[in-house]
C-alpha positions as CSV (number, residue, x, y, z in Angstrom):
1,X,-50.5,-10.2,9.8
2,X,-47.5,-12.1,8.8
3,X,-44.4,-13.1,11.3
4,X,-43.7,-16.4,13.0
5,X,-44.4,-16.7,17.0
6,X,-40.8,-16.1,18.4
7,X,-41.7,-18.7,21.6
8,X,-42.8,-22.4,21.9
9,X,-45.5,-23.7,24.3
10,X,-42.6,-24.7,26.7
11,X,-42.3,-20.8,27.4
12,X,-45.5,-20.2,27.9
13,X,-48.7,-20.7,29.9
14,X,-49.8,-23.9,30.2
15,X,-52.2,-25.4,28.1
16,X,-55.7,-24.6,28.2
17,X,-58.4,-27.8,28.0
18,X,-61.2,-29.5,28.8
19,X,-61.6,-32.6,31.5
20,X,-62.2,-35.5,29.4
21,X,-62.6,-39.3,29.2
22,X,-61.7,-41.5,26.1
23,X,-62.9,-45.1,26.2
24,X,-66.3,-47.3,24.9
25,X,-69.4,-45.2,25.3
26,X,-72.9,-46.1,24.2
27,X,-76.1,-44.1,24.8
28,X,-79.9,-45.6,24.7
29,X,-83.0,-43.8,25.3
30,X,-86.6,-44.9,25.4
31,X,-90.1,-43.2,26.4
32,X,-91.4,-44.3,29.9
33,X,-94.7,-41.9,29.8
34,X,-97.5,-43.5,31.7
35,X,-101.0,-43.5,30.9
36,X,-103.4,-41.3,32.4
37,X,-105.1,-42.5,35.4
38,X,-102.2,-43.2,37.5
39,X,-101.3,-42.1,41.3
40,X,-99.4,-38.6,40.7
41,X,-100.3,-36.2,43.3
42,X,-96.9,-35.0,44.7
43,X,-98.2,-31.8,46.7
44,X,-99.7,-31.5,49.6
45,X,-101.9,-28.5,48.7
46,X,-103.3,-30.4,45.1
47,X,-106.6,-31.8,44.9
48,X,-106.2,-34.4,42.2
49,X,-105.1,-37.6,43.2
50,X,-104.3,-39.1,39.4
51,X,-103.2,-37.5,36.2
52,X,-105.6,-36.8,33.6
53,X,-103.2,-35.3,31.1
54,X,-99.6,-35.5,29.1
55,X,-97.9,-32.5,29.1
56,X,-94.7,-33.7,27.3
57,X,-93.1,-37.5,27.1
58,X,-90.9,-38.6,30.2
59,X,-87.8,-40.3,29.2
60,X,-85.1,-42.9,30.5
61,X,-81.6,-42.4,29.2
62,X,-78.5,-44.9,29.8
63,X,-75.0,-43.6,29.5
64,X,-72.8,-46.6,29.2
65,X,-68.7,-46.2,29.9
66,X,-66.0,-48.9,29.2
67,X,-62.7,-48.2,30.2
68,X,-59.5,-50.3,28.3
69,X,-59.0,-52.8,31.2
70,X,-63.0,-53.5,31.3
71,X,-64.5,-51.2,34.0
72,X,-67.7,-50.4,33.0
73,X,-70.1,-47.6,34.5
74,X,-73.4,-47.2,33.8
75,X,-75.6,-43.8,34.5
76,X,-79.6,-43.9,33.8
77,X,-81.4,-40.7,34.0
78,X,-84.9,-40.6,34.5
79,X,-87.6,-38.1,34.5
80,X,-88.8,-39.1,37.7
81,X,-89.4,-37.6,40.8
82,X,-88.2,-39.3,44.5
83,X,-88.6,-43.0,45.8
84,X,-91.3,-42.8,48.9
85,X,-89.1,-46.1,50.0
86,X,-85.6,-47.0,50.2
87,X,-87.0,-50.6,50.3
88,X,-88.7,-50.0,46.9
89,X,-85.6,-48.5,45.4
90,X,-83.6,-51.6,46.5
91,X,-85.6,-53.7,45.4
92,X,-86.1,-51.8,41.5
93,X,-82.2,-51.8,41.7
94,X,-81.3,-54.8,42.5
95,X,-83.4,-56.6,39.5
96,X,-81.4,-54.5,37.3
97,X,-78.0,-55.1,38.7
98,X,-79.0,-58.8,38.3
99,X,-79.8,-58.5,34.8
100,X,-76.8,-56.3,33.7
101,X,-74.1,-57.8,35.9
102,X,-72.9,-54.6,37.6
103,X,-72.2,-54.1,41.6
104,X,-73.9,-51.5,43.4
105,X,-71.0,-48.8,42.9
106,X,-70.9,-49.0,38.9
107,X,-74.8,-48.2,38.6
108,X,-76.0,-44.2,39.0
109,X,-79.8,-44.1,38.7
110,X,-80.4,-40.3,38.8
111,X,-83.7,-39.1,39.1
112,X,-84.7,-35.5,37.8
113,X,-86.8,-34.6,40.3
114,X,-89.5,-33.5,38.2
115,X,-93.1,-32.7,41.0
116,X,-95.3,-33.7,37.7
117,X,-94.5,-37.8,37.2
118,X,-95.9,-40.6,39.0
119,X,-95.2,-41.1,42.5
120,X,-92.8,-43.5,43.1
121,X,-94.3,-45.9,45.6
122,X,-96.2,-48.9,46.8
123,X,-99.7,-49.4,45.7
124,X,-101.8,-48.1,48.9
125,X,-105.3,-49.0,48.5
126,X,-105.7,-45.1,50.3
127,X,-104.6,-43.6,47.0
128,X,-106.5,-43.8,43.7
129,X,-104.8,-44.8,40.9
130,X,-101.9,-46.5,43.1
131,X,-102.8,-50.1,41.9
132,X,-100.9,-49.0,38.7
133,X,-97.7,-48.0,40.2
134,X,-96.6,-51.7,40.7
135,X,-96.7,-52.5,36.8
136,X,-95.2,-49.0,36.0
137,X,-91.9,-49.7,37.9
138,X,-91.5,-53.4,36.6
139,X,-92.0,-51.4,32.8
140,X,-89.3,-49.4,34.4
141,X,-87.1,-51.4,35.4
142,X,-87.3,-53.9,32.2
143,X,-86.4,-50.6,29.9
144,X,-83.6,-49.9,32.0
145,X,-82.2,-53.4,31.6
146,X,-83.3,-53.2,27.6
147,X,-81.7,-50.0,27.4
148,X,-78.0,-51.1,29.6
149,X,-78.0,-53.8,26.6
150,X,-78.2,-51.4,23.9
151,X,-75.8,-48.9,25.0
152,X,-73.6,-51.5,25.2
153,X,-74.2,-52.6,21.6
154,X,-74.6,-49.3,20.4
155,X,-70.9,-48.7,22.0
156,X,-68.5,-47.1,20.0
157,X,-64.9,-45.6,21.1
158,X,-65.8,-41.8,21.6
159,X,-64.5,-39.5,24.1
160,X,-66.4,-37.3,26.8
161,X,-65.3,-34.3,27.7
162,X,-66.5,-31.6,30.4
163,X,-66.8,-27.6,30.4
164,X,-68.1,-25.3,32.9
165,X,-70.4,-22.4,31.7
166,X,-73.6,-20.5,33.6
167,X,-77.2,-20.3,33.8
168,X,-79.3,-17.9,36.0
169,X,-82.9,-20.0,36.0
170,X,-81.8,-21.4,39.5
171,X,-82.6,-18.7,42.6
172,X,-82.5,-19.1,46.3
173,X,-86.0,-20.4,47.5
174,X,-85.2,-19.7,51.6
175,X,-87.4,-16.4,51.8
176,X,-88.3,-14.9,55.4
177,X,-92.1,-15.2,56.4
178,X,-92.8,-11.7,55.5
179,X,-95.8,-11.8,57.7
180,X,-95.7,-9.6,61.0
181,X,-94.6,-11.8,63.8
182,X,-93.2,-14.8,62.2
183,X,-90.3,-16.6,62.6
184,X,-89.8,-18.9,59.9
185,X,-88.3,-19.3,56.7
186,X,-91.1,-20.2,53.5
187,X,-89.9,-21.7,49.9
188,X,-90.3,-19.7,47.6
189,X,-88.0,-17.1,46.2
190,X,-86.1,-14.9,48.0
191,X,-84.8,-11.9,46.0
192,X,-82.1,-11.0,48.5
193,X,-80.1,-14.2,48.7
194,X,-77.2,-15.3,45.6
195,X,-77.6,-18.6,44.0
196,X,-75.0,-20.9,42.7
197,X,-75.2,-20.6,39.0
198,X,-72.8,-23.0,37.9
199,X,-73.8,-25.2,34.8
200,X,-71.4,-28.4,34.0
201,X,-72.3,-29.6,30.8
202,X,-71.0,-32.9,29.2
203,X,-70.4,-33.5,25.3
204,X,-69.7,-37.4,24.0
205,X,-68.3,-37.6,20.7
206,X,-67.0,-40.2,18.0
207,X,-63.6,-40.3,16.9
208,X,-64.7,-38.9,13.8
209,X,-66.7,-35.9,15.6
210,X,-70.1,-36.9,15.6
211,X,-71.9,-35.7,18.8
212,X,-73.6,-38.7,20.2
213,X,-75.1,-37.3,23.7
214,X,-75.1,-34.4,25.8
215,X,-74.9,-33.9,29.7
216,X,-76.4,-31.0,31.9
217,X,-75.4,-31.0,35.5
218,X,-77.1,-28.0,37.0
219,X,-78.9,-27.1,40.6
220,X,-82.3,-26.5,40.5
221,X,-85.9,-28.0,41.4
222,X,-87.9,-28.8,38.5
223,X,-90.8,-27.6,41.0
224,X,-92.6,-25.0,38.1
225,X,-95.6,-26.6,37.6
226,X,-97.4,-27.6,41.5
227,X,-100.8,-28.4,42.7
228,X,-102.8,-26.4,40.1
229,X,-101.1,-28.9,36.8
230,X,-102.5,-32.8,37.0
231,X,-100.4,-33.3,33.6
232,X,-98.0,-35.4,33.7
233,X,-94.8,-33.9,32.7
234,X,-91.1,-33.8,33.3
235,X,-91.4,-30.0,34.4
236,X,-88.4,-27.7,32.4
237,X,-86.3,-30.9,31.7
238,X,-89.0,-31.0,29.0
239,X,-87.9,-28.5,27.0
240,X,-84.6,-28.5,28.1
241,X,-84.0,-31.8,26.0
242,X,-86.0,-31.2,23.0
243,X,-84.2,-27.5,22.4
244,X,-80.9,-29.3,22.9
245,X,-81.9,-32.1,20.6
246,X,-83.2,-30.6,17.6
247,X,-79.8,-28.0,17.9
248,X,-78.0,-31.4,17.6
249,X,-79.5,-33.5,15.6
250,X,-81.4,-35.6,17.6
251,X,-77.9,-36.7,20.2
252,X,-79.7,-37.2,23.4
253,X,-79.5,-34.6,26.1
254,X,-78.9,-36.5,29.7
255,X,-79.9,-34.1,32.9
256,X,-78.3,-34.9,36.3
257,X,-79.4,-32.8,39.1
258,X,-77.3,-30.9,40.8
259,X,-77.4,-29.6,44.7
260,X,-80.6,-28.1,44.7
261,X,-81.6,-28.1,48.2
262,X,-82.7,-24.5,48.1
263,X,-82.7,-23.5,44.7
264,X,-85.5,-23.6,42.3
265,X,-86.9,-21.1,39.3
266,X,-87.8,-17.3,40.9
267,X,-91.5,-18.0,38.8
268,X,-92.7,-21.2,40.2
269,X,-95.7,-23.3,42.1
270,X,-98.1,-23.1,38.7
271,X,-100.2,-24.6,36.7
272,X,-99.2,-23.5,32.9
273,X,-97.1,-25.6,31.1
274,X,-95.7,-22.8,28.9
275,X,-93.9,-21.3,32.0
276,X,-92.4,-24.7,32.4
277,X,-91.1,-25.0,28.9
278,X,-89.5,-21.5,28.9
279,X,-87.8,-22.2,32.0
280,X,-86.5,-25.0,29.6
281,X,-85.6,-23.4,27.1
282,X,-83.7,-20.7,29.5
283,X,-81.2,-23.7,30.4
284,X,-81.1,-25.7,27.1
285,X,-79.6,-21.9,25.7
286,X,-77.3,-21.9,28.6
287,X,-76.2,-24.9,27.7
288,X,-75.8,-24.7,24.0
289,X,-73.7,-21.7,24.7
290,X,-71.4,-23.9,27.1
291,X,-71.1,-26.5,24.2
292,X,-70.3,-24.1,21.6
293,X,-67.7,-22.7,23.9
294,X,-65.8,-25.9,24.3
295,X,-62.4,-26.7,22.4
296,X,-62.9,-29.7,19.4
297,X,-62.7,-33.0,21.2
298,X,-59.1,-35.0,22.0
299,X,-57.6,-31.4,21.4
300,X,-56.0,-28.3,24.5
301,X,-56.0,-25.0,23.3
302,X,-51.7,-24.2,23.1
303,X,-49.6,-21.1,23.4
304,X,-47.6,-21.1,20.7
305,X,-45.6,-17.7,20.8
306,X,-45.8,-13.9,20.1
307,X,-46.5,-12.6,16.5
308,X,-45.5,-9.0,16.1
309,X,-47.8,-6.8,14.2
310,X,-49.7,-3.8,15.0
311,X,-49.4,-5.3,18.7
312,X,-47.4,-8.0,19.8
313,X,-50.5,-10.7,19.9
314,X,-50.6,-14.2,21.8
315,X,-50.8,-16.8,19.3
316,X,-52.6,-19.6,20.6
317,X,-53.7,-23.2,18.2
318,X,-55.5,-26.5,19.3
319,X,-53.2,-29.6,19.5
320,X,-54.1,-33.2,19.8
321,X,-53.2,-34.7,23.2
322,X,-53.2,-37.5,25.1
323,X,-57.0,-38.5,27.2
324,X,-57.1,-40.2,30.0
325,X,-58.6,-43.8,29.6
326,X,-59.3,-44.2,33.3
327,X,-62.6,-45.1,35.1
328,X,-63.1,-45.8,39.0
329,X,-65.8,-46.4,41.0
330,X,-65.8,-46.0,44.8
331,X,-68.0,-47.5,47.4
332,X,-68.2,-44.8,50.1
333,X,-70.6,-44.5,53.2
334,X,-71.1,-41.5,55.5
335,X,-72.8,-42.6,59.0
336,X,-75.3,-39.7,59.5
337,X,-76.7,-39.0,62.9
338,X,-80.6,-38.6,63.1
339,X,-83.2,-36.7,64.7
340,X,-84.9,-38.0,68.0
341,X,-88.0,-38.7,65.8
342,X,-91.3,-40.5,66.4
343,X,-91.4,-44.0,65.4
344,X,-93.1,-45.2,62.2
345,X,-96.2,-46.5,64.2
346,X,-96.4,-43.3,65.7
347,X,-96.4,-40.9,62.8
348,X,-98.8,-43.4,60.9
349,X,-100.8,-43.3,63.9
350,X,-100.9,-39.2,63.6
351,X,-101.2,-39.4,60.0
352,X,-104.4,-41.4,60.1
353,X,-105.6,-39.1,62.4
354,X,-104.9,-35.6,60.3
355,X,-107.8,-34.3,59.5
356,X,-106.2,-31.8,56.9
357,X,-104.9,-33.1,53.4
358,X,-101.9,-31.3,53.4
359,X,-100.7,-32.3,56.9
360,X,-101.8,-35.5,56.0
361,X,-99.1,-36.2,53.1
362,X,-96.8,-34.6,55.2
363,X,-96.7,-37.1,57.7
364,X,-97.1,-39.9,54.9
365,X,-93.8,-38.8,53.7
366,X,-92.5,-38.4,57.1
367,X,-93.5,-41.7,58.2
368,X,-91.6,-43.7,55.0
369,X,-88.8,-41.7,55.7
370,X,-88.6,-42.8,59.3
371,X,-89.6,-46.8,58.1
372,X,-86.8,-46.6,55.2
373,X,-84.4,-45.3,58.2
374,X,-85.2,-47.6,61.1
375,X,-85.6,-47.0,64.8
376,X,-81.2,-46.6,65.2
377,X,-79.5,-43.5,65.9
378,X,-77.9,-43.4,63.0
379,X,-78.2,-44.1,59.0
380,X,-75.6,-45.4,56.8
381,X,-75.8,-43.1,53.3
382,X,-74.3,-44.9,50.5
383,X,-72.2,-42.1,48.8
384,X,-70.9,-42.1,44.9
385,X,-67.8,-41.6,43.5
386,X,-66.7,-42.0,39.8
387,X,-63.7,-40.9,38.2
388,X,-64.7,-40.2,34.8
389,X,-61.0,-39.7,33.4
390,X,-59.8,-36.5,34.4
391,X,-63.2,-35.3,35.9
392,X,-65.3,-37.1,39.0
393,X,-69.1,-37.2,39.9
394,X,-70.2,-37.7,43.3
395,X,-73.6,-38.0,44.2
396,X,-76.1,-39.0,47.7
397,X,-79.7,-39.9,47.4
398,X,-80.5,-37.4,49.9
399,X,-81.3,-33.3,48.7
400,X,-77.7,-31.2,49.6
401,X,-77.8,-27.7,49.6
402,X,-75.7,-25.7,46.9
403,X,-72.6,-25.7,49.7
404,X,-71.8,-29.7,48.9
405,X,-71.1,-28.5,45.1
406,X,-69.5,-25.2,45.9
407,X,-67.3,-26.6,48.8
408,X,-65.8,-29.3,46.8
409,X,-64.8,-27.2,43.6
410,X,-63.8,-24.9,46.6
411,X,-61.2,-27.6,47.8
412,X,-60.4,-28.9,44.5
413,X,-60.0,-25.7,41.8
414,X,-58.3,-28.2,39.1
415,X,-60.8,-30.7,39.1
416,X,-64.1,-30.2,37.1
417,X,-66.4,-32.0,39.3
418,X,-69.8,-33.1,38.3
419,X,-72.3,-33.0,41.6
420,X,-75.6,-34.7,41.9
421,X,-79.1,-35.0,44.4
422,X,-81.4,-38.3,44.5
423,X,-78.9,-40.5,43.3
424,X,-79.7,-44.0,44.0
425,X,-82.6,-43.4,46.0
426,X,-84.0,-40.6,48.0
427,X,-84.6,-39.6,51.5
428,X,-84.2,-36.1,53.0
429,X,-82.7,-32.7,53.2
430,X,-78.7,-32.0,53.9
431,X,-78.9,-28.5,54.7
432,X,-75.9,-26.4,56.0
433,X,-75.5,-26.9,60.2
434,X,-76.2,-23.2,60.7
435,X,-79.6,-23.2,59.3
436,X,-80.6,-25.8,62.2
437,X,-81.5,-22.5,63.7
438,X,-84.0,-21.5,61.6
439,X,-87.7,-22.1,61.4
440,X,-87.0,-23.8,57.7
441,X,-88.7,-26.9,55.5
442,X,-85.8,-28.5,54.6
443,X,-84.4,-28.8,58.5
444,X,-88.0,-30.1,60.1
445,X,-88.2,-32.5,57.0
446,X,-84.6,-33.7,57.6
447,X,-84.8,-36.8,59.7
448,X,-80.5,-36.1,59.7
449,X,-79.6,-34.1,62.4
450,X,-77.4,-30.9,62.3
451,X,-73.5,-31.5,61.1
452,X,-74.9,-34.4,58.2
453,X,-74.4,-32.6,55.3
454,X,-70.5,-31.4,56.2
455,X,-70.0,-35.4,56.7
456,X,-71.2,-36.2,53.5
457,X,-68.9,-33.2,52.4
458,X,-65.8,-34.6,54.4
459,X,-66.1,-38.3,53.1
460,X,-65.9,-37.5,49.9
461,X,-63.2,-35.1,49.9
462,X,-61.5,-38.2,51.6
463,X,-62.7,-40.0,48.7
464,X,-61.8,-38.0,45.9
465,X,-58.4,-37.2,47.1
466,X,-58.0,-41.1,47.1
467,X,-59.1,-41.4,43.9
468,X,-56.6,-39.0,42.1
469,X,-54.1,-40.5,44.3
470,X,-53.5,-43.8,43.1
């Protein structure tokens, strides 16, 4: 091809790269499978009470970030499914942010939201197997605190850096009753609605190269395997990992769930554990294929000018350039208005009276929900906010639909922003305030009334634009 480009970059578009962070990151892992026997029953409809099987290992990962002046961050994901308790989250948290020294606002526990691991809960002497569950979150909790410690000795100067790709396993789960008369929306999938397919995925590497960990941040509820599987198992995150992992030499793959209100796979609610790891697999090749479409780390993609040969041809080449060092975290609430709902007396009262199994858990959930929330008219969500360098992550404990994610990339098109469900606890639905209308799951779950969800959105726009500000 010969010839020289006739233009520099300064003539050109501007360059084309990645959001990143450069700073101290360490990454731990460790295996926090329980042993058979333990409460696990997560749907209303199962009739097993305890797991009697291991489907594939769950998993507890620590992402560890230090910025130059000292601001440290620290994410653990966990292949676990919701808290029945903000009380019992507190009080799991807490110990931890004793032993590590962090405030509230520099510590993301993200759950997966896997329906196949052990109910998060108080023993109840009304569920078998639930006089494990108090020794099973203290073995938690220590391996979070033994795993905070060795990401931070395992830390190493690396950078993280952010690109945005696809993956079609998520689909609308908001499907009309198709039955003649109703008037009511069912989950399960609905073949005439779009999903948001947008995949985030996260790649940490050494100064030298070396991959050391890999992020997905996608939408979707790991709810494949339902009442028919009494495995335990971390549903398609599963697979999801171990295909990353042994693409990438064993770097850990990290999952943070995205806002997945009502999305989950279009093939769902069963008992075979092979439709859960294909699922897996569906987004782990989704996410390789993100990876292998990012630019080499610490570099932008450059237009360098126009070399004339058979056609005049845009010459672009990667250049090193400068990453942003920064890290902020932001304490944010967003007061929510609730529901006029029974009390917590009240709904126990009902619930001990259901006669029905299904109703029964139904009311059991309602019932914490109401306790966690107390008897005021409204509820004081703790919000996150990091700024991870050039990128942010926001995250609620309670289950956004897809709108909080596409609303903020909506209102900020040059940030890459990294949106997560059931962080730091979990309790309840956001859905959208027009489908207060509708005969839906999500909205009678909800104890937060109509216009919730758009505060959560509002506060941290505020937030965010904040953030970037200063």
């Amino acid at each position: 091809m010969g010839a020289t480009a006739e233009a520099n970059q300064t003539d050109g578009p501007p360059p084309f790269c990645q959001a990143s962070f450069r700073g101290r990151i360490g990454v731990a892992r460790a295996d926090i499978t329980p042993e058979v026997g333990i409460y696990a029953r997560n749907w209303g409809a199962a009739q097993h009470d305890v797991a009697d099987a291991i489907h594939r290992p769950l998993t507890l990962t620590a992402l560890l970030l230090t910025s130059d002046d000292g601001q440290t961050l620290l994410l653990v994901d966990a292949d676990l499914g919701w808290w029945r308790s903000v009380a019992t989250f507190h009080h799991f948290r807490d110990r931890i942010l004793k032993a590590v020294s962090l405030q509230e606002s520099q510590f993301v526990f993200a759950l997966s939201h896997t329906h196949a691991a052990v109910t998060l809960t108080e023993e109840d002497p009304a569920l078998p197997g639930s006089e494990r569950l108090a020794a099973y979150l203290d073995f938690v909790a220590d391996a979070a605190i033994k795993l905070a410690e060795e990401a931070r000795d395992a830390a190493t100067e690396a950078i993280l850096d952010w690109h945005v790709g696809k993956c079609g396993l998520a689909k609308p789960r908001d499907l009309q009753d198709p039955a003649p008369g109703a008037d009511r929306r069912i989950c399960g999938f609905d073949p005439s609605a779009e999903a948001d397919d947008t995949l985030v995925v996260g790649r940490v590497t050494d100064l030298s190269g070396k991959l050391l960990a890999t992020l997905v941040n996608y939408a979707c509820h790991p709810t494949t395997l339902a009442w028919e599987n009494s495995a335990i198992s971390p549903d398609f995150l599963g697979a999801m990992r171990a295909t990353m992992e042994a693409n990438h030499g064993g770097a850990p793959a990290l999952f943070l769930q995205g806002a997945s209100g009502e999305l989950a796979p279009r093939y769902q609610y069963v008992g075979e554990t092979d439709v859960a790891d294909r699922h897996g697999r569906q987004l782990a090749f989704a996410a390789l294929a993100t990876l292998e479409d990012m630019e080499p780390p610490g570099t932008q993609l450059q237009f360098e000018g126009v070399v004339e040969s058979g056609a005049p041809l845009a010459a672009w080449r990667h250049h090193r350039r400068e990453v942003s060092h920064q890290l902020a975290s932001v304490p944010a609430i967003a007061t929510l208005p609730l529901k006029d709902w029974p009390t917590a007396e009240q709904l126990e009262q009902q619930r001990q009276a259901a006669e029905d199994r299904a109703l029964e858990e139904r009311l059991r959930r309602k019932r914490n929900i109401r306790r966690a929330l107390g008897d005021g008219p409204t509820f004081a969500m703790p919000l996150t906010v990091w700024r991870l360098g050039e990128a942010v992550l926001v995250g609620c404990m309670g289950e956004s639909y897809a709108m909080l994610q596409q609303e903020l990339r909506r209102r900020f098109p040059q940030r890459t922003i990294i949106c997560m469900n059931l962080v730091n606890g979990s309790i309840g639905y956001l859905p959208p305030a027009a489908l207060y209308d509708q005969d839906t799951y999500q909205v009678w779950q909800t104890p937060f009334a109509r216009g919730s969800l758009e505060e959560v959105l509002d506060v941290l726009t505020t937030e965010i634009e904040k953030t970037f500000s200063e």
